[in-house]
C-alpha positions as CSV (number, residue, x, y, z in Angstrom):
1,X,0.0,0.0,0.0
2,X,1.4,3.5,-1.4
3,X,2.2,6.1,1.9
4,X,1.2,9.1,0.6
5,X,0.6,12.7,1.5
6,X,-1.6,15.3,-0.2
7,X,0.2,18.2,-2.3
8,X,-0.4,21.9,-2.1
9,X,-1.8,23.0,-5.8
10,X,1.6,25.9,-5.4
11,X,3.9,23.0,-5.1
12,X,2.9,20.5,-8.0
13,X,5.1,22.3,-10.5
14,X,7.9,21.2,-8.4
15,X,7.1,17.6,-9.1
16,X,8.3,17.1,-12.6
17,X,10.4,14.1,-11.8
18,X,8.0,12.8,-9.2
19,X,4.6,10.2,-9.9
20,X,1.5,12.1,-8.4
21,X,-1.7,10.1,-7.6
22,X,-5.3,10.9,-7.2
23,X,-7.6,8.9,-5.0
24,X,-10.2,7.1,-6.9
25,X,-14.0,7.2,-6.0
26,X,-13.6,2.7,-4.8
27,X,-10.5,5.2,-2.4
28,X,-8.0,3.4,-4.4
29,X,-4.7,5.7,-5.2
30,X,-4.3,6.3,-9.2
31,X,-1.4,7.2,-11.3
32,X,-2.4,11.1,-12.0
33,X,1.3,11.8,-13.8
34,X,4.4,9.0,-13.7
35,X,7.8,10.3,-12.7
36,X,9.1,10.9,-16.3
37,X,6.3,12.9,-17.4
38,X,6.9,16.9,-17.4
39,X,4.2,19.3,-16.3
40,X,3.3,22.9,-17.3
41,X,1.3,25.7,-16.0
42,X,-1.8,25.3,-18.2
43,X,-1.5,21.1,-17.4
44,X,-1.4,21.9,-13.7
45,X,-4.5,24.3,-13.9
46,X,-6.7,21.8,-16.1
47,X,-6.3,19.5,-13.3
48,X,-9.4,17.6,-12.5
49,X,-8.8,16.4,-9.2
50,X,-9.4,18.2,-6.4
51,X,-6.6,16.5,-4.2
52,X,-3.6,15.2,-5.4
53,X,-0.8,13.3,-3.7
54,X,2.7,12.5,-3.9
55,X,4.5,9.5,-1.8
56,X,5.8,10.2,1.8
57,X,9.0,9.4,0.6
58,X,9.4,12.1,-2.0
59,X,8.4,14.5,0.6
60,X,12.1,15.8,1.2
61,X,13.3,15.8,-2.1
62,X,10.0,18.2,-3.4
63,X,10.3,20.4,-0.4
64,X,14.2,20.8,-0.8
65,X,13.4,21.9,-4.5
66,X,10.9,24.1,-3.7
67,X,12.8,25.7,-0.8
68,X,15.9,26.0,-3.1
69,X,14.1,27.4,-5.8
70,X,12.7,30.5,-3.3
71,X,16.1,31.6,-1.9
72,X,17.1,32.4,-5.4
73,X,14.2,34.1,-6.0
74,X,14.6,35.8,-2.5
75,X,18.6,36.5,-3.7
76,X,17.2,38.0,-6.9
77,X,15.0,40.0,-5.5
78,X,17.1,41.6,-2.8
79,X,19.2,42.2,-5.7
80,X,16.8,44.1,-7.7
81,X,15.7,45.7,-4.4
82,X,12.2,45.0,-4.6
83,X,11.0,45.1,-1.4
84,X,7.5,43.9,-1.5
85,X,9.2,40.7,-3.1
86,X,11.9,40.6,-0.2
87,X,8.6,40.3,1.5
88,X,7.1,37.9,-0.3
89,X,9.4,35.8,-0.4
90,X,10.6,35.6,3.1
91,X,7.1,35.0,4.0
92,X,7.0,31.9,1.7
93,X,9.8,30.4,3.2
94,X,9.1,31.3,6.7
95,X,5.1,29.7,6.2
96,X,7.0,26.2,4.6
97,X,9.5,26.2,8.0
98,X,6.8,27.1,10.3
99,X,3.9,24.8,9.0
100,X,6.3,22.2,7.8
101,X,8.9,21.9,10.4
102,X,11.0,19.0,8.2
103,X,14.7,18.7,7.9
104,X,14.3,19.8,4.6
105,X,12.7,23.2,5.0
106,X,14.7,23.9,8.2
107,X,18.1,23.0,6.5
108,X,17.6,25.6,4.1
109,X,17.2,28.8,6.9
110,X,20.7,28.7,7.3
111,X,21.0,29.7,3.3
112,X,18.1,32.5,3.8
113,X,19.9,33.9,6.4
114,X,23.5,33.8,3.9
115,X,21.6,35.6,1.5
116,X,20.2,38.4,3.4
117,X,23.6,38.9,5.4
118,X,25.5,38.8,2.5
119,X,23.1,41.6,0.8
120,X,22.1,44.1,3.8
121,X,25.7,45.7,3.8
122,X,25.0,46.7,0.4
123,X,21.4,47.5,0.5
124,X,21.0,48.5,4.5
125,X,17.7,50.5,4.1
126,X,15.7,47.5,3.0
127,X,15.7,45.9,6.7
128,X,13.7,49.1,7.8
129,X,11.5,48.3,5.0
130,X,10.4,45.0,5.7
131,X,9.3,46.1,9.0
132,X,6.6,49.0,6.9
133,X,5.4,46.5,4.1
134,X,2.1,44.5,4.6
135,X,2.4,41.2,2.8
136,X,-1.3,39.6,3.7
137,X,0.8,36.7,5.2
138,X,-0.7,34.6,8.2
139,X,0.1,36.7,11.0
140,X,2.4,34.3,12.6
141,X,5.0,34.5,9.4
142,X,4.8,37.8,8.9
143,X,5.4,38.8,12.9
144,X,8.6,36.0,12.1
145,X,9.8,38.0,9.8
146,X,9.3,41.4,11.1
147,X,11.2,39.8,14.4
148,X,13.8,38.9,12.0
149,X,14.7,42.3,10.1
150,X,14.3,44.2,13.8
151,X,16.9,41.9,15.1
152,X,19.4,42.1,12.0
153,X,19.4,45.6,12.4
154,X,19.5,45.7,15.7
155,X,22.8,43.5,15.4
156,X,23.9,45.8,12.3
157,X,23.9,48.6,14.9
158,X,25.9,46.7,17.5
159,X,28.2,45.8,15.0
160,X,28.1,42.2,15.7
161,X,30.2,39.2,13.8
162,X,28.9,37.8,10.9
163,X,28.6,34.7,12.7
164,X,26.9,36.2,15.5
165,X,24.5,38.6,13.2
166,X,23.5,35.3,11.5
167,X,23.0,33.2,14.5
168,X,20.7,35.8,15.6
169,X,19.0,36.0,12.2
170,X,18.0,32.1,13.0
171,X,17.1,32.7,16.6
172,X,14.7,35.3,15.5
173,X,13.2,33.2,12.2
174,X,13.0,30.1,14.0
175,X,11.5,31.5,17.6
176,X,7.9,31.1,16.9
177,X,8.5,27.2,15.3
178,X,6.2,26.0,17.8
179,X,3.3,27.8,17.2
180,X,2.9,25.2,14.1
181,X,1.4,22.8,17.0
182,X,-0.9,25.3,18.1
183,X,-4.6,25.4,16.6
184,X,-4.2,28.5,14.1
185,X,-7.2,30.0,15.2
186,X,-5.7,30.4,18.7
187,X,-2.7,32.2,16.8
188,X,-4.5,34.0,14.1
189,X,-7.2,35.6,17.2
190,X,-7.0,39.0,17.4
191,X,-9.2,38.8,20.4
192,X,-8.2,38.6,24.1
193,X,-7.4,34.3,24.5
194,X,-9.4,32.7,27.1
195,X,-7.3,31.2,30.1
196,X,-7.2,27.7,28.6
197,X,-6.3,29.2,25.1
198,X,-3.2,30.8,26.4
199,X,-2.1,27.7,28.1
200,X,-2.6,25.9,24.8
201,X,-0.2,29.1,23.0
202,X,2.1,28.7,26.1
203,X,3.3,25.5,25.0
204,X,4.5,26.7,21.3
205,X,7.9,27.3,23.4
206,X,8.9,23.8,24.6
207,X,7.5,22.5,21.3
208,X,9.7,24.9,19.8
209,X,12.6,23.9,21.5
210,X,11.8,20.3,20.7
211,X,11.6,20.8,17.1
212,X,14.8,22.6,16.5
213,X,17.0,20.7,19.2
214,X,16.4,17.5,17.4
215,X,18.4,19.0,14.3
216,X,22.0,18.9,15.1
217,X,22.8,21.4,12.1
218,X,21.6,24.5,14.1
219,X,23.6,26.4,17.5
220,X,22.3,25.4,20.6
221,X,21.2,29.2,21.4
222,X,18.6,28.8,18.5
223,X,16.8,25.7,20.6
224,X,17.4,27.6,23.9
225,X,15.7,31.1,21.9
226,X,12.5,29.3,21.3
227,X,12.3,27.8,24.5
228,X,13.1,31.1,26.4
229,X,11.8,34.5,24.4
230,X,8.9,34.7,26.8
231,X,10.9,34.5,29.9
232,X,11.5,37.4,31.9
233,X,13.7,38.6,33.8
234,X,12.1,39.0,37.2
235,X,11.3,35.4,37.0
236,X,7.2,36.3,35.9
237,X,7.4,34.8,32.6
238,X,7.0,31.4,31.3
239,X,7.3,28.0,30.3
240,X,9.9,27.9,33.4
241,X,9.2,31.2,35.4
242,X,13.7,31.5,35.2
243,X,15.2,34.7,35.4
244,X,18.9,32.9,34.4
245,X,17.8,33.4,30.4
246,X,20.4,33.2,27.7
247,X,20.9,36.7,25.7
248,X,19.7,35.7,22.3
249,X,16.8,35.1,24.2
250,X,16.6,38.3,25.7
251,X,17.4,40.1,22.7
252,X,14.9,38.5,20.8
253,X,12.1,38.2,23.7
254,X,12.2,42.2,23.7
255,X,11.7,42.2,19.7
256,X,9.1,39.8,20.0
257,X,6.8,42.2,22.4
258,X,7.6,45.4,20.8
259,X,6.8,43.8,17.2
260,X,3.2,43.4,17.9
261,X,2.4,46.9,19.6
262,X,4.0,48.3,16.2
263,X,2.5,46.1,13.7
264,X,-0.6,44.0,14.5
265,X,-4.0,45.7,15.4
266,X,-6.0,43.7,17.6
267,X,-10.4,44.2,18.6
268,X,-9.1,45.5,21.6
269,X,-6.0,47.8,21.0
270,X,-5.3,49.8,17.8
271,X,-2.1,49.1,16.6
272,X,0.6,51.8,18.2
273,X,3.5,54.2,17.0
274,X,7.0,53.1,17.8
275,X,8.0,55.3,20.6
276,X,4.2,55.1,22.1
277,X,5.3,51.1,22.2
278,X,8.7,51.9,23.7
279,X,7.4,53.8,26.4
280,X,5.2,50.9,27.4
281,X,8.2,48.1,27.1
282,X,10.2,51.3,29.2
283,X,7.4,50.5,32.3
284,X,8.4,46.7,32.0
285,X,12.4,47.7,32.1
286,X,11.9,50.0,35.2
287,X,10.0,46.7,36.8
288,X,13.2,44.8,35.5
289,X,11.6,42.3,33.3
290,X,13.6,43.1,30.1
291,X,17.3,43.7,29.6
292,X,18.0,48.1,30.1
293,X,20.8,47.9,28.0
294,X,19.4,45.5,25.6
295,X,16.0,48.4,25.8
296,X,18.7,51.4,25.2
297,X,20.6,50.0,22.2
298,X,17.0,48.7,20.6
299,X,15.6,52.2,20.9
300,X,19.2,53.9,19.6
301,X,18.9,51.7,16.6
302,X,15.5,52.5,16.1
303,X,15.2,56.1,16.1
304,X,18.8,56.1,13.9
């Protein structure tokens, strides 16, 4: 009996080399295209089937093809300096990491984080840019990659390593990874979560950390990032209530709160203007739940 998995309609045209079955009306899987068949645009959108389905086992191989084929577009885009396609394309690869947390798609951060690194010194303004640019994305990807371009500038402005500007590029992509166990409506609500809702989005953290510690190819501070960005300081925060957190996580945790004040309007608060979010994150500093220093150089590096 064939394993197989169904097939995002976007992602068929990266099948070419790959058989693709539909499920017959006795349930039965049917030979829809054998491996050595091309397929074009116009083939793909006469397609009668509603579902179709590739074998588990080509899984890795489609995805590492289709993740390939975005970080050139992302390269050519950054190169062009079209920003809305920065966007676009960063969202795309951050949605196939976060909602299909695979080897595959997570093996190819690394390379999205290359490419942006190796093109912000020559095109710095874009990182501000991301930040402005509404992509439509699930609100989860694009708060990802906001998180992102605010913490590669931040690091810009410190004038960290290369190494250490990438490794926090893949702390802040990879941060949220666990919210692709949570039920999306709980992370898509833009209402106030009920008390057993937020324990439910609580656990994204230690799911997080599981996900990306079981990949050997990444730092250990990426694992320890999602598992700590929602600590705090004064011990209040959670999964583990600590106050010992590692930096990248206290870099990123203040990102992550000041993102959403800035960004993402909710039924209950409109969303707010950078320093009107400061000066609330500035309340939490004074109660010594965030990092003073870490607040200081984030505000410097905003407002230059």
């Amino acid at each position: 009996m064939l394993d197989l998995i169904e097939i995002k309609k976007s992602q068929i045209i990266f099948c070419k080399k790959f058989p693709i079955y539909y499920i017959s009306k006795e349930r039965e899987p049917v030979l829809y295209k054998p491996p050595e068949k091309g397929l074009d645009a116009a083939t793909i959108e006469k397609n009668p089937h509603s579902h179709l389905f590739i074998r588990k086992e080509d899984e890795d191989a489609i995805i590492g093809i289709l993740m390939s084929i975005m970080n050139a577009k992302l390269a050519k885009a950054i190169s062009e300096k079209g920003f809305y396609a920065i966007k676009k394309f960063l969202c795309q690869i951050v949605e196939e990491a976060l909602n299909r947390p695979l080897e595959t798609t997570l093996k190819a951060l690394p390379e999205t984080i290359d490419i942006l690194f190796d093109n912000v010194e020559k095109n710095p303004e874009f990182l501000k840019a991301l930040t402005t640019i509404n992509n439509n994305s699930p609100k989860v990807i694009e708060h990802s990659v906001n998180v992102l371009a605010l913490t590669t500038q931040y690091c810009f402005f410190k004038k960290y390593s290369e190494n250490d500007i990438k490794r926090f590029g893949l702390c802040a992509l990879l941060h949220d990874i666990g919210t692709s166990h949570i039920d999306k409506k709980i992370i898509e609500s833009d209402l106030k979560l009920s008390d057993n809702e937020f324990t439910q989005l609580k656990t994204h953290t230690t799911k997080g950390y599981k996900d990306i510690k079981s990949k050997s190819f990444f730092d250990d501070s990426v694992a320890l990032t999602a598992l700590e960005h929602h600590e705090l300081l004064d011990g209040s925060g959670y999964p583990k209530g600590i106050k010992d957190i590692s930096f990248e996580a206290q870099v990123i945790g203040l990102i992550d709160s000041y993102e959403p004040l800035t960004y993402s309007n909710k039924a209950f608060r409109k969303v707010l203007k950078p320093y009107e979010a400061l000066q609330i994150i500035k309340n939490d500093v004074k109660k010594e739940k965030y990092n003073k220093k870490v607040f200081v150089d984030l505000c410097s590096c905003l407002i230059n």
